[in-house]
TIVO-2410 file (N, C-alpha, C; in nm, 3 decimals):
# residues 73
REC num residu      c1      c2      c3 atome chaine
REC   1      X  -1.299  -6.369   6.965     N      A
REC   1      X  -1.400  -6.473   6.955    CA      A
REC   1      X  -1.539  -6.412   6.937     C      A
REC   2      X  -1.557  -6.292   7.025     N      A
REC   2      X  -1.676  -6.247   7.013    CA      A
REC   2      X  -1.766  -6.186   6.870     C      A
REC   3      X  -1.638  -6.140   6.780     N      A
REC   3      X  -1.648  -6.166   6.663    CA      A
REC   3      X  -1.658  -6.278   6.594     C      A
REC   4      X  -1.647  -6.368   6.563     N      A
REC   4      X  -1.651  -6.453   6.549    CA      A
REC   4      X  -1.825  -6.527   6.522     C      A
REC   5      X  -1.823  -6.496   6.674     N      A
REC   5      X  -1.950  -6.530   6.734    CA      A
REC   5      X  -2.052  -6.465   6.639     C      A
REC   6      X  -2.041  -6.293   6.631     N      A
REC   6      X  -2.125  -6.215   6.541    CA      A
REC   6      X  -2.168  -6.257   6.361     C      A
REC   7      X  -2.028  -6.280   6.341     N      A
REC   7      X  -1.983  -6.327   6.203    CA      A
REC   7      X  -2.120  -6.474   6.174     C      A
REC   8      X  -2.089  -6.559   6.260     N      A
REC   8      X  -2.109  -6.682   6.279    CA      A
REC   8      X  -2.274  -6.647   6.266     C      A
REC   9      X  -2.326  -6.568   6.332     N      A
REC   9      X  -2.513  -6.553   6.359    CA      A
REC   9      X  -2.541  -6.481   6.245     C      A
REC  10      X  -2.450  -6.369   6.161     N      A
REC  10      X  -2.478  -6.305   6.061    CA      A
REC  10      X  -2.545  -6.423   5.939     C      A
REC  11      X  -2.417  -6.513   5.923     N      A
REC  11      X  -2.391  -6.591   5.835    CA      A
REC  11      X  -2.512  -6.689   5.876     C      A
REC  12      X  -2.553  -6.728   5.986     N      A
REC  12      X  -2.666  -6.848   6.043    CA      A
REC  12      X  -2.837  -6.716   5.957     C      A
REC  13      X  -2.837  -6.655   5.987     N      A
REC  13      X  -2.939  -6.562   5.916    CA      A
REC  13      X  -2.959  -6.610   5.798     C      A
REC  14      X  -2.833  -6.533   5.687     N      A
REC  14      X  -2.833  -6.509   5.603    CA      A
REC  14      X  -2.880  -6.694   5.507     C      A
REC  15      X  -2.824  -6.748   5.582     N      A
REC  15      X  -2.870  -6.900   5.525    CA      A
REC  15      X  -2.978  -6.950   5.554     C      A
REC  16      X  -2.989  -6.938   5.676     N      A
REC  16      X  -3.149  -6.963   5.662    CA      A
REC  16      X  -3.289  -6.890   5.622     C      A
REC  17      X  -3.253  -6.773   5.554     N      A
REC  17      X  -3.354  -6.709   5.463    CA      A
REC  17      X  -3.265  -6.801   5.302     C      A
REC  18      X  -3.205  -6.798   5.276     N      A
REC  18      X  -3.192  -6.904   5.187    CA      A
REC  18      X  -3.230  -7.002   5.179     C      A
REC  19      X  -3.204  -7.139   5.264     N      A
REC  19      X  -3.308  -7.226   5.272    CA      A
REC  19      X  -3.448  -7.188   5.258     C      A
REC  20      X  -3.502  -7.122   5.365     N      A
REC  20      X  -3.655  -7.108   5.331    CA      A
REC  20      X  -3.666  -7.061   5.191     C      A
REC  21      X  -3.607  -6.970   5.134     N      A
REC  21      X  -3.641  -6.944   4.959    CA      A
REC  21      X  -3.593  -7.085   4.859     C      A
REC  22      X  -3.503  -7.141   4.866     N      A
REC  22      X  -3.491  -7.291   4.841    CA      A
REC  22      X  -3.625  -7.361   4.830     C      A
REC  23      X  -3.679  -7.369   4.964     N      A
REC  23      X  -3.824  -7.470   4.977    CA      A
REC  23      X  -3.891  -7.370   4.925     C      A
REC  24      X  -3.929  -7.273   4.938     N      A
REC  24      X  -4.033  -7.184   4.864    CA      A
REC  24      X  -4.076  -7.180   4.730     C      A
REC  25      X  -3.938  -7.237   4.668     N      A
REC  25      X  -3.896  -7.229   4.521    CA      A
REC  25      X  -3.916  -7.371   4.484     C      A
REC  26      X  -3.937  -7.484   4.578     N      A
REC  26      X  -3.906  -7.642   4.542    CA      A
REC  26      X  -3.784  -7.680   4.460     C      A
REC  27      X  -3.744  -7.639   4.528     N      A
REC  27      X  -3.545  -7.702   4.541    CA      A
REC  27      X  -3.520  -7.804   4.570     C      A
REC  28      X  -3.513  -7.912   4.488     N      A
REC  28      X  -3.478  -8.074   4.567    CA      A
REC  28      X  -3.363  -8.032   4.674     C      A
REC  29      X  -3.420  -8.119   4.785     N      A
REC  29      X  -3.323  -8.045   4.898    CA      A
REC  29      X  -3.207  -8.083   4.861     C      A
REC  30      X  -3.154  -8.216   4.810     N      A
REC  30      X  -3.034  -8.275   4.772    CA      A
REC  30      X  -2.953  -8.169   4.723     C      A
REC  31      X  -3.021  -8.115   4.644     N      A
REC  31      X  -2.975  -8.019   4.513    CA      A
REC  31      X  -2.878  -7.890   4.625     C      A
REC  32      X  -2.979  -7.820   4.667     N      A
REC  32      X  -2.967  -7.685   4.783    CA      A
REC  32      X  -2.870  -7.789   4.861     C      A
REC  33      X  -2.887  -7.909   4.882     N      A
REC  33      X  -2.754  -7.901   5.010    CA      A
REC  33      X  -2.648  -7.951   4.978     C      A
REC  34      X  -2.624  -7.945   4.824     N      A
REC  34      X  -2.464  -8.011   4.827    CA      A
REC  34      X  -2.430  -7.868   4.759     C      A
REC  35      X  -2.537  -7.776   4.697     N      A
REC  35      X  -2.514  -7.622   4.649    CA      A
REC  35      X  -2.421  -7.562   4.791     C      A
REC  36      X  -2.491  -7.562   4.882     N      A
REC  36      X  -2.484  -7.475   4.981    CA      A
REC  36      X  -2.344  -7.576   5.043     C      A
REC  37      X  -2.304  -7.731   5.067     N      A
REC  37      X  -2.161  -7.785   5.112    CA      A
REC  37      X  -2.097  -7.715   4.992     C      A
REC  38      X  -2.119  -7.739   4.868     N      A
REC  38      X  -2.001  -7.639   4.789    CA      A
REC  38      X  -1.950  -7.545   4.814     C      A
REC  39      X  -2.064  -7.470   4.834     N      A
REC  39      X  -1.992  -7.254   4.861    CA      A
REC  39      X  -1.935  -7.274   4.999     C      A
REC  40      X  -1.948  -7.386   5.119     N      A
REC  40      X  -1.889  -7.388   5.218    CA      A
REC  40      X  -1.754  -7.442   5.227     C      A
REC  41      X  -1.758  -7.571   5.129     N      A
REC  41      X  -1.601  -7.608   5.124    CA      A
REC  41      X  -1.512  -7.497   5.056     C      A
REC  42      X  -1.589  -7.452   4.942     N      A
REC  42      X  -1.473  -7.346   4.882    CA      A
REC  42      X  -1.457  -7.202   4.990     C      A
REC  43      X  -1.537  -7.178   5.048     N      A
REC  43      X  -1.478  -7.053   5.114    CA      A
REC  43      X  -1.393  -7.109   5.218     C      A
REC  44      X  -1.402  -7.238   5.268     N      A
REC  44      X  -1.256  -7.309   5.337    CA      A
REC  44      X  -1.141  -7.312   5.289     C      A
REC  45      X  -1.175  -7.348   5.159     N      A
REC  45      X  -1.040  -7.340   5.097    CA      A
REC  45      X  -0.982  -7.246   5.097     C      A
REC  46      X  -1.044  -7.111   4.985     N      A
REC  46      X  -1.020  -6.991   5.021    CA      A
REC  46      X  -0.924  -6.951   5.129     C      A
REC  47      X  -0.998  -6.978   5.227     N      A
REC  47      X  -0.854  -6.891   5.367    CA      A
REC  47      X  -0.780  -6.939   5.411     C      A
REC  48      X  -0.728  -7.077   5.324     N      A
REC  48      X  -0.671  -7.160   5.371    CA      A
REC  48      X  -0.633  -7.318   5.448     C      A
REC  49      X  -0.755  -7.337   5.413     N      A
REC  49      X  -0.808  -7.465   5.495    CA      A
REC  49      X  -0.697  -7.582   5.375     C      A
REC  50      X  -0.697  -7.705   5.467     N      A
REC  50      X  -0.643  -7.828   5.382    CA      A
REC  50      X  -0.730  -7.902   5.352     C      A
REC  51      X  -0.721  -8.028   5.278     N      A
REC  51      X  -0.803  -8.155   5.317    CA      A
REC  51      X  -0.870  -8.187   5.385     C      A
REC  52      X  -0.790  -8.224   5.470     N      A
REC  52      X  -0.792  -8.288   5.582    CA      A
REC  52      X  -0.887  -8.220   5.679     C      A
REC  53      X  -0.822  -8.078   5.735     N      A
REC  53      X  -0.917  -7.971   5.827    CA      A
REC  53      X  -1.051  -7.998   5.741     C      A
REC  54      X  -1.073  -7.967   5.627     N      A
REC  54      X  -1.215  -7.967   5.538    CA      A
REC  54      X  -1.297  -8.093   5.588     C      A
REC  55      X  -1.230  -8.208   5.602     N      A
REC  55      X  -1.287  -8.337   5.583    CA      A
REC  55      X  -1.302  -8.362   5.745     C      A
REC  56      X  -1.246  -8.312   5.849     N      A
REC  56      X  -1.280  -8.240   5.985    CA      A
REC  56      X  -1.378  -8.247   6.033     C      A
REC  57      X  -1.407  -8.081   5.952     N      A
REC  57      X  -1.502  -8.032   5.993    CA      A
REC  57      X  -1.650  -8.063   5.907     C      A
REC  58      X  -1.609  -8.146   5.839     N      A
REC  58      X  -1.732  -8.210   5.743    CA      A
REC  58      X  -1.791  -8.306   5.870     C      A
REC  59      X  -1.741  -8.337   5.971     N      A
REC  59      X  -1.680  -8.464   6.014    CA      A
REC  59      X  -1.800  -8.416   6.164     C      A
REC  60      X  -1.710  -8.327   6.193     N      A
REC  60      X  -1.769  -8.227   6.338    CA      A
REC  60      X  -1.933  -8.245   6.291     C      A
REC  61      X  -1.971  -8.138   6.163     N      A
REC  61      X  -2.078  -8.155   6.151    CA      A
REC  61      X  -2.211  -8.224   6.175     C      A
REC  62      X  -2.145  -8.355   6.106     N      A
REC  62      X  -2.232  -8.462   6.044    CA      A
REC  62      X  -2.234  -8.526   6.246     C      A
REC  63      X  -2.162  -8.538   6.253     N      A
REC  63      X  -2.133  -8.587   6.431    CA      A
REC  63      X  -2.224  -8.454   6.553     C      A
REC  64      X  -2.248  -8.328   6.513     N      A
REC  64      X  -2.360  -8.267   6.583    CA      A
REC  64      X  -2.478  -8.237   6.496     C      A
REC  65      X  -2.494  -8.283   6.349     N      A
REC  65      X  -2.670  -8.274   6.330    CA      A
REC  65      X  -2.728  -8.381   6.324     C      A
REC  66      X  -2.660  -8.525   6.282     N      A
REC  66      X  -2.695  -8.627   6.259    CA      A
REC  66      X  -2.576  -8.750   6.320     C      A
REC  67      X  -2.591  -8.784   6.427     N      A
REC  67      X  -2.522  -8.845   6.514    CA      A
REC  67      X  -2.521  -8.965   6.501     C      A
REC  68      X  -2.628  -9.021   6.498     N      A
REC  68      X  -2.651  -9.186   6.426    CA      A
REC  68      X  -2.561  -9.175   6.271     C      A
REC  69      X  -2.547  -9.049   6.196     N      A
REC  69      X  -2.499  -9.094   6.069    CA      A
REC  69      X  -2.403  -9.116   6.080     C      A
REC  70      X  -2.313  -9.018   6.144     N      A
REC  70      X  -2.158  -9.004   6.182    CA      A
REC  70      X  -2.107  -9.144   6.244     C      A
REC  71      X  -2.205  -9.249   6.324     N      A
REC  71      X  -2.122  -9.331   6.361    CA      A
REC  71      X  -2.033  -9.451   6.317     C      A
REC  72      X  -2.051  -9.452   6.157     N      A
REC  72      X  -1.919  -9.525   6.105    CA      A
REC  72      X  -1.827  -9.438   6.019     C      A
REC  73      X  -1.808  -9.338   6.029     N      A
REC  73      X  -1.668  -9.235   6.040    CA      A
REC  73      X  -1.571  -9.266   6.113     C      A
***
């Protein structure tokens, strides 16, 4: 797990110097954030993920950044 953990803060870095170059650049955010759900669903897929798990954890998400949105899921 503790890997995991590392993996997880590497990857939290590395995106958020992306975002900030995004806005730096005037990136309709729309644009940068269905860019950035793309490269995330496909590297799910990638290792194996289903549907379903995908549509999950789309799910998890939206239910810890935006909680009011999640509530007709």
């Amino acid at each position: 797990m503790n890997e995991n953990k590392e993996d997880f803060e590497k990857a939290d870095a590395i995106l958020a110097d992306a975002l900030e170059r995004f806005q730096r650049e005037g990136v309709n955010p729309y644009v940068s954030g269905m860019a950035l759900m793309e490269i995330g669903i496909a590297a799910l897929v990638k290792v194996g993920e289903d549907e379903t798990s995908v549509i999950e954890q789309a799910r998890g998400i939206v239910q810890r950044v935006a909680p009011d949105l999640g509530k007709g899921m």
